[in-house]
N, C-alpha and C positions, 0 to 999 in steps of 0.2 A: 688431581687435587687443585681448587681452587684459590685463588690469593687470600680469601678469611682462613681457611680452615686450619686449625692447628693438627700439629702432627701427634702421635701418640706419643711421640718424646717430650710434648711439651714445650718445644719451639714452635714459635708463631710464624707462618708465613710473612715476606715484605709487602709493603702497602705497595695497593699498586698504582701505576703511572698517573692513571684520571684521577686518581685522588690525592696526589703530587701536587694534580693541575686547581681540582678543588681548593685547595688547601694554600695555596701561593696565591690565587685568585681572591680568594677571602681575606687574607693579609695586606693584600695592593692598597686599597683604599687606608688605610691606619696608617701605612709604611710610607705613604706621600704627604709625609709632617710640613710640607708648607702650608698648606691649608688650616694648620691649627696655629700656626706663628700669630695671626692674631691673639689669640688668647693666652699667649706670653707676656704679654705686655699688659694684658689685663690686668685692673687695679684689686681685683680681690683674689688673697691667695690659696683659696679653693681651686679656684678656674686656673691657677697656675700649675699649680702640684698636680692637676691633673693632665693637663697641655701635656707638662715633661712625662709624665708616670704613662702615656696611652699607648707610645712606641714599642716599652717595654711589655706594657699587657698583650699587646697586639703579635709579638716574638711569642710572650709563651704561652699565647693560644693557639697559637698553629702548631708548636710544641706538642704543648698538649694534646692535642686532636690529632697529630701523626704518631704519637704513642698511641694511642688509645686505641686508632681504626681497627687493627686485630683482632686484638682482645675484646675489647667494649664499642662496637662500631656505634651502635645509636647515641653513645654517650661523644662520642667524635662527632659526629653532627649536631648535638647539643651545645657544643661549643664553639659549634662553626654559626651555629645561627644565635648566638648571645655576641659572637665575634660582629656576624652581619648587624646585630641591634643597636650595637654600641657605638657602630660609624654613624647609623641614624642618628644616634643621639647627640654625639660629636660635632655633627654636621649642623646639627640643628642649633645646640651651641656655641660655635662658629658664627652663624649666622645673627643671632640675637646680639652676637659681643659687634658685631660691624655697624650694625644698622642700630646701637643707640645712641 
């Protein structure tokens, strides 16, 4: 038996270890909130509510995506790479908020 396959009982195998490593790996970058401290201080409270809200999205998409690996594996990597999108974007808006 492989670590996807469910059993005929109906229980799901445990995710296994590399996708542990996936999954922690993808959350690193959101989880090192200094890099968004600029955009706390930001004068519009769009950019703010977002700043605070991205640590909490970033917990429960890795959440998410270690439920899911079992059962819905492609749907766990749909949320790993909307996770990876969103640092792009983050980053990106970080960046625009320093440099005006």
């Amino acid at each position: 038996m492989t670590d996807t396959e469910t059993v005929n009982t109906g229980r799901v195998a445990r995710v296994p270890w590399w996708m542990w490593i996936v999954i922690i790996l993808c959350m690193l970058p959101g989880l090192a909130f200094p890099w968004v401290a600029p955009l706390i201080s930001d004068n519009n409270p769009v950019v703010r509510g977002l700043a605070w809200f991205y640590p909490a999205y970033v917990l429960c998409s890795g959440l998410l995506a270690w439920q899911c690996y079992g059962r819905r594996t492609v749907m766990s990597w749909i949320i790993l790479v909307l996770l990876l999108v969103s640092h792009l974007c983050f980053y990106y808006l970080a960046a625009l908020s320093l440099y005006r």
